[in-house]
Structures are given as C-alpha cells and as structure tokens.
C-alpha positions in Angstrom: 147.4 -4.8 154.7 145.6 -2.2 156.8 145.5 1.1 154.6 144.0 4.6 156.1 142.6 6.7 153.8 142.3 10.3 155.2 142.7 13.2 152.6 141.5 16.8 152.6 139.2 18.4 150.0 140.3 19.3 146.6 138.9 22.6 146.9 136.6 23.8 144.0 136.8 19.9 142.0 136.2 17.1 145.0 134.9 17.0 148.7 137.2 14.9 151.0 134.8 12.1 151.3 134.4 11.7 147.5 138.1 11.7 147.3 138.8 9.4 150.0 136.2 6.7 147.9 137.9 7.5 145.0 141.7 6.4 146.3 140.0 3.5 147.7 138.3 2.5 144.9 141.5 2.5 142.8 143.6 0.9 146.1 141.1 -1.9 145.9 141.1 -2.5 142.2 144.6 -3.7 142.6 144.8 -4.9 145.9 141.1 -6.1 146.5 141.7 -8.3 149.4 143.1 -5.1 151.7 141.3 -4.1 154.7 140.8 -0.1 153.6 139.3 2.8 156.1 137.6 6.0 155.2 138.6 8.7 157.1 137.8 12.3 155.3 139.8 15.3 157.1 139.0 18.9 157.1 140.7 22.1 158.4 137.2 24.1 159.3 136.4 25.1 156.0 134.3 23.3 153.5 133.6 19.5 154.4 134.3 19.8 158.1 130.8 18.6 158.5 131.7 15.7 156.6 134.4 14.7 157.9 132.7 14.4 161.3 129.8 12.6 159.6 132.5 10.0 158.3 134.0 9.3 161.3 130.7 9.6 163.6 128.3 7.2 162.1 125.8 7.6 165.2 125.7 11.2 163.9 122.4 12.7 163.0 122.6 15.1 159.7 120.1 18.0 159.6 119.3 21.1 157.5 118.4 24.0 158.4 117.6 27.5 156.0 118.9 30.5 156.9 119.8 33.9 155.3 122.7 33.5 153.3 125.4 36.4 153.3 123.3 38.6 151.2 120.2 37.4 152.8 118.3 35.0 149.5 118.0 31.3 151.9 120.3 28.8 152.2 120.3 25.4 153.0 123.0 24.6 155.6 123.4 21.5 156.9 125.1 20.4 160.1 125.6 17.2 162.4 124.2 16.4 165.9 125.8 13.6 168.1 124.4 11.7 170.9 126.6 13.4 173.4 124.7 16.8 172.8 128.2 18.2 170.1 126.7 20.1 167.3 129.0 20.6 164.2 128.4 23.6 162.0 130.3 24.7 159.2 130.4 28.1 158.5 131.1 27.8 154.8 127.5 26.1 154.4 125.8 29.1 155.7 127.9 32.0 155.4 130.6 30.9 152.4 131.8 33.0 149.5 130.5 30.6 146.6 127.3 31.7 147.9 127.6 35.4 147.7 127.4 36.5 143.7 128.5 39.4 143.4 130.9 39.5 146.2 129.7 42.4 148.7 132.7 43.5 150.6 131.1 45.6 152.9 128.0 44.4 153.2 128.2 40.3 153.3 127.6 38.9 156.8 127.0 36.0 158.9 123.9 36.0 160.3 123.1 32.8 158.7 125.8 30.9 161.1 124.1 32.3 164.2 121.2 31.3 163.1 122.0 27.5 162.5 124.1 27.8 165.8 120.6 29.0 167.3 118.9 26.0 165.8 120.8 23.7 167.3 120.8 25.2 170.6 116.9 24.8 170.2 117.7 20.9 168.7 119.0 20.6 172.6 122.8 21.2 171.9 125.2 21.2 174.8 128.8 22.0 172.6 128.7 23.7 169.5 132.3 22.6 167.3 132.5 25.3 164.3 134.5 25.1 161.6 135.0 28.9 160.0 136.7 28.3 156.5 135.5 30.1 153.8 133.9 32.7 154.7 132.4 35.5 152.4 132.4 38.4 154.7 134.7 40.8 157.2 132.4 41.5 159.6 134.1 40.5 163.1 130.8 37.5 163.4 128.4 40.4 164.2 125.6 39.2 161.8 126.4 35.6 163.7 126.0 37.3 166.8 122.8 39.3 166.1 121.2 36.5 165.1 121.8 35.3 168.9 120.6 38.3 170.1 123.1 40.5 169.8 122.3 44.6 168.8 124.5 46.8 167.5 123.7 50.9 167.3 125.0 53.9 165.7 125.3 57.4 168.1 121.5 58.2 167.0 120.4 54.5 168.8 119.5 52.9 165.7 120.2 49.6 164.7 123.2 49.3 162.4 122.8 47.4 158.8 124.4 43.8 158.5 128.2 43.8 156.7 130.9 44.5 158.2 131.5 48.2 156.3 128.4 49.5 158.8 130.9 48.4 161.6 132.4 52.0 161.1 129.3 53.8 162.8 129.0 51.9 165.6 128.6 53.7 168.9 126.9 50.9 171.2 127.0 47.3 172.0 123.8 45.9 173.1 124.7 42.2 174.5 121.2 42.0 177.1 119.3 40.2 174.5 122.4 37.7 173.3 121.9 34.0 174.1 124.4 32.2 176.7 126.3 30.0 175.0 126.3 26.4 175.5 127.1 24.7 178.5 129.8 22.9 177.6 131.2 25.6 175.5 132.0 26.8 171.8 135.2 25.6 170.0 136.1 27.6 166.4 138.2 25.6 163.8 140.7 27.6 161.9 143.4 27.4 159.8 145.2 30.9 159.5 146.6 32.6 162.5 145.8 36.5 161.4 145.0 39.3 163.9 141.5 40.6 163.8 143.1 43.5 162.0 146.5 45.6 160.4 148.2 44.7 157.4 148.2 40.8 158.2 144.8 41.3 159.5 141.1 40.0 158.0 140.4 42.6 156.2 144.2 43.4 154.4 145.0 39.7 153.9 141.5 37.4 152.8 139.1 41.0 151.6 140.7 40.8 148.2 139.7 37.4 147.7 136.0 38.6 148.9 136.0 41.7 146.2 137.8 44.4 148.7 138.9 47.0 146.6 142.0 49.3 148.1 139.4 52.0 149.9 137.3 48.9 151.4 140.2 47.2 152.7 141.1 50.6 154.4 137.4 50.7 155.9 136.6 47.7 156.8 140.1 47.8 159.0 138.4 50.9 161.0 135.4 48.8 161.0 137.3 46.0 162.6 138.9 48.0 165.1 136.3 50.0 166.0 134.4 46.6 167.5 137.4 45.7 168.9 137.7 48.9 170.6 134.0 48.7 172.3 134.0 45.0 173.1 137.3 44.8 174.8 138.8 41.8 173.5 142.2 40.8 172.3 142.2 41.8 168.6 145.6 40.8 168.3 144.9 36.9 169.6 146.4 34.6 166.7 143.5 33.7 164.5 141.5 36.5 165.7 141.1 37.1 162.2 139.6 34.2 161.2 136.8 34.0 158.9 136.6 38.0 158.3 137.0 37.9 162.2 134.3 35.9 162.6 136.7 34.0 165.6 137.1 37.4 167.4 133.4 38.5 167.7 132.4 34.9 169.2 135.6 34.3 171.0 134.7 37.8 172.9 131.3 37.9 173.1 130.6 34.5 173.5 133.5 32.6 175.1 134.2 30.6 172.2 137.8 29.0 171.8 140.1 29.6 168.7 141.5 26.4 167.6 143.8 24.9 165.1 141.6 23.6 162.8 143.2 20.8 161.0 144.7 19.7 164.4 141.4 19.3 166.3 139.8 17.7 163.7 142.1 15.1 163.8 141.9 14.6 167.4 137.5 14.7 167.4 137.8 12.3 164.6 140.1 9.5 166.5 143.0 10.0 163.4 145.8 8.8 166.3 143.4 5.6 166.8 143.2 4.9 162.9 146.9 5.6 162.7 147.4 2.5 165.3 145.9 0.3 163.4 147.1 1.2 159.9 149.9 -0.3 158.0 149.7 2.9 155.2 148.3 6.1 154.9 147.0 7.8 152.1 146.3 11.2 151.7 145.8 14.3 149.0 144.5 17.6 148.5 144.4 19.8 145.5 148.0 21.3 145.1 150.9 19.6 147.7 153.7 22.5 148.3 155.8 23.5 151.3 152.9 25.7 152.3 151.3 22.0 153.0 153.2 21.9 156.2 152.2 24.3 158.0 149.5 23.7 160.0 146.8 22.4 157.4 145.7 18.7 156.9 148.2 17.1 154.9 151.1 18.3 157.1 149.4 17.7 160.4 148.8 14.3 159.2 152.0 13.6 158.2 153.3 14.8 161.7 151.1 12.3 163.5 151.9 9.2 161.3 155.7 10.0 161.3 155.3 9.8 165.0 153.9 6.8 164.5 155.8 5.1 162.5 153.0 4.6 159.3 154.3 5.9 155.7 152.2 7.8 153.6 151.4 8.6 150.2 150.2 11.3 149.1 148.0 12.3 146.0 147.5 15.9 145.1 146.1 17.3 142.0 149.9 19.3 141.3 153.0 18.4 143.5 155.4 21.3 144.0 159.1 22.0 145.4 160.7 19.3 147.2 158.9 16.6 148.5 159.4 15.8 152.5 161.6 12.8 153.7 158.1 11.8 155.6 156.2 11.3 152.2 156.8 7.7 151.0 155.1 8.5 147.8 153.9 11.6 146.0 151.4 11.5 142.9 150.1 14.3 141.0 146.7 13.9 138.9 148.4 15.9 136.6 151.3 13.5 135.9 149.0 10.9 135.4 146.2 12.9 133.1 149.2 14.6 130.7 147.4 18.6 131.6 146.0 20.7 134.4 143.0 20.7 132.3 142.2 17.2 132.0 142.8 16.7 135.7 140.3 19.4 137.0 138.2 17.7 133.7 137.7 14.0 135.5 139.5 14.3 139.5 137.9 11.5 140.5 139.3 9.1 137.4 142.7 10.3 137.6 142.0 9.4 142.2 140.7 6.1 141.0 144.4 6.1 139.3 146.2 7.0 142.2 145.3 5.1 144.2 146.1 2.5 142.0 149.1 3.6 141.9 150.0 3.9 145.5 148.8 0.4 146.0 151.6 -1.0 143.2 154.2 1.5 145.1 153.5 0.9 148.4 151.7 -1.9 148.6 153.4 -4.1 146.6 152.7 -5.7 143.3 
C-alpha cells in the first residue's frame, strides 16, 4: 500500500515534519512492508519553510540574523532553490513567541525585510512568503524600511518602528526602496481580514498580540492612515494579514496575496503525491468545522476527495461532526485518557495513531 503522509503543525507541541515522522513511524510499526511518503504541509505560518524543505530536497537551508520584533537578533532561517525561489517565513523573523512582553504598538517587521534583502543579495529571483504568526500590526512598514523604505512625520523626521507610530505619519518616502524581484513576490495567508475596521488586523488578531481596547482603536487610525497615503486597496481580502503585513508589500511592492494552505499544496506537488497514494493521512492540533475552511486539513481533504484517496485524520481533540470525506478521525486525546497527557508526549500518542490508522485503514 502507497500511504501519503501530509499533516499540518500541531501548533505550540509539534512541527509538521516531526509529526509526519511520527504517523509514519507508528503506520510502519504495524504495516512495515508499506511504501510511506513524507509530505509536511503548512498554511504560511510556522513550518512553511519546512514544508518546502520536505518536499524540495535540492533545496539549500540558510540563516540569516536579523532584528527581531523588538530589535534583540534573531536567527531566521529560510530556503533557496535552484530555480532562484526563496522561501521565507515570516514567523521565524518577525513571530509573536519571539516578542516577550508583547508590544502592541511598537513590535514590527523589520527583521522580514531584512531576510527578504538577504536573499535578494543570495541572487533570488521569486521570493514565496509565508506570513503566519506575526507579532505586530504594523501594515509590513518595518519589512519595508528595511528595503529601503522611509517613513516621516509633518516635521520630516523619521518615524519609530511599530505600528502605533503609524498615526503621525505625514510622508512616504519610496526612492530608496529596492525593486522587487523579477519574477515577483507571492504572500501565503490564511485569514481573509481587511487591512482595517472591526474584522480588520488590528480589531480581530491585536488582542492575541497584547492590544488593549485604546490600542486596538489606534492602531486602526494607524492602519488607515498608511492606507490613506499609499493608495492601495485596504479593503483587498487578506489585506490584513499578518498585522497587515500583506497590504504594505502587496502595495508598495507588488506582492500577491495568496491562499496560503492552497499554494502550498500546489508548490509542493500534493495533486502529484495524491496520484500515487492509496491513503492519506493527515492531523493538526484540534480538528473542528473551522478545519474546512480554507486551512490545511480541509484543503487537503478537498483535493483527495477529488481524487478519489481516503483519509485519516489525527488531531490532538476532534470536535462536532466529522465530514463524510474523513475515513477515519483519531484524537491523541482518546488514546492518552487527558488533554494533559496528550500535550505531555504528542509524538507517543502520533506514533499511536498512526498505528491505529494503519489497523483501520490499512487493514489488519
């Protein structure tokens, strides 16, 4: 039997490709003499890299530090292929776990622009970003400075990083900012928010970031007022993005908003791997009907229903009903008796899974 497996990360407890080995490793105990793939997925937040890096042996991993969103160095790590494609991952530069305490108004993403300017020097011809997990609302302005981009307030002086400075800005200086690639910038994403309002950046992910009430309230004036002197369409689904990290580049530097688990998929040759597979099996950390909707279980599902593969599914809880296109769903909480000794040992209770999905689906 062919088996294909291609799960998401179980955010905060196990990166996709250490959950993919882990489902193997159990699918194999039982059923050692199946012919088993690796295929990590990602949505564009964390393990987008490595999900390319999975899929794209001929890949070359480098690191690169940077100023993290309060400015201490990072390291952030990102892939070059042989066709010139640079993958960066905003959440290695520019995520929230690296921001303690959270700084609402002033966390940025300078660090992003300045591993996208690395690998522009590296000799990049595409940059593919994925923009999950971001630790700042600041429309990609501390992405973009680090390109070149200057930013003043009505007495010409340059504006401090964060998005909450956004709110004095009286001049956008783009002469300095770097063309972009040749063969052009794409943005992973998984929400499709407006730059701003009250499903916007700031009102929907800023309390997750620290936002009090009054922050939220600036940092939507903040929002708007870039919007307002750069010209672009605020209102563009997934605008929002990544503390509207996907507007800023989108506008200033032609970059294309994308459905992140989608793309993926497609850059990663999942409808090739679906041809040749017999089963799928896939997880993330909690399976509901929000699954569906555009991230990288549901998207997955989609594809292999089309084509005719069944999957099971392995997620750390299973909630509400479980789709017609799910052969099997088992949750690592079943198996470990609590929510506590799941999150205690993930990849044991994976191991188990996927020993389990072999007996189910593979037969005895």
């Amino acid at each position: 039997m062919r088996v294909l497996v291609a799960p998401d990360s179980f955010k905060g407890s196990l990166a996709a490709d250490d959950a993919a080995r882990a489902l193997a490793r159990g699918w194999l105990a039982r059923r050692p003499g199946d012919e088993v793939r690796l295929l990590p997925l990602a949505d564009g937040g964390e393990g987008t890299v490595d999900a390319f890096a999975a899929a794209r042996p001929d890949g070359e991993r480098r690191t690169v530090t940077v100023p993290g969103p309060d400015g201490r160095p990072v390291a952030a790590g990102w892939l070059l292929l042989p066709d010139g494609t640079a993958v960066l991952e905003l959440a290695q530069s520019s995520g929230l776990p690296l921001l303690r305490p959270p700084d609402p108004l002033g966390a940025h993403t300078y660090g992003l622009g300045a591993v996208a300017r690395a690998a522009l020097a590296a000799g990049a011809s595409r940059l593919v970003i994925g923009l999950g997990g971001s630790a700042s609302t600041d429309a990609g302005t501390g992405a973009l400075r680090a390109l070149g981009l200057r930013l003043r307030d009505a007495w010409g002086r340059d504006l401090p990083l964060g998005g909450g400075a956004l709110v004095n800005l009286a001049r956008v200086d783009t002469g300095g900012l770097l063309p972009p690639p040749p063969g052009g910038t794409q943005l992973l994403v998984d929400v499709t928010a407006p730059l701003a309002g009250p499903t916007g950046a700031a009102a929907t992910y800023g309390p997750q970031k620290g936002a009090r009430p009054t922050d939220i309230g600036l940092l939507d004036r903040a929002l708007l007022r870039f919007a307002e002197l750069t010209g672009g369409d605020p209102d563009q689904p997934g605008a929002g993005a990544a503390g509207g990290t996907s507007y800023g580049l989108a506008t200033l530097w032609g970059a294309r908003i994308m459905p992140g688990a989608r793309t993926i998929a497609a850059l990663v040759g999942l409808a090739d791997a679906l041809a040749r597979a017999d089963v799928v099996i896939t997880g993330e950390g909690h399976f509901d009907r929000t699954s569906l909707t555009g991230k990288v279980v549901g998207s997955l599902l989609d594809q292999a229903d089309a084509a005719g593969v069944p999957v099971g599914v392995a997620a750390g809880q299973v909630t509400g009903p479980v789709p017609g296109s799910v052969a099997q769903a088992v949750a690592l909480v079943d198996l470990a008796g609590s929510v506590a000794a799941a999150l205690g040992d993930p990849t044991t209770w994976l191991i188990e899974a996927g020993s389990v999905m072999a007996q189910r689906l593979g037969g005895s």
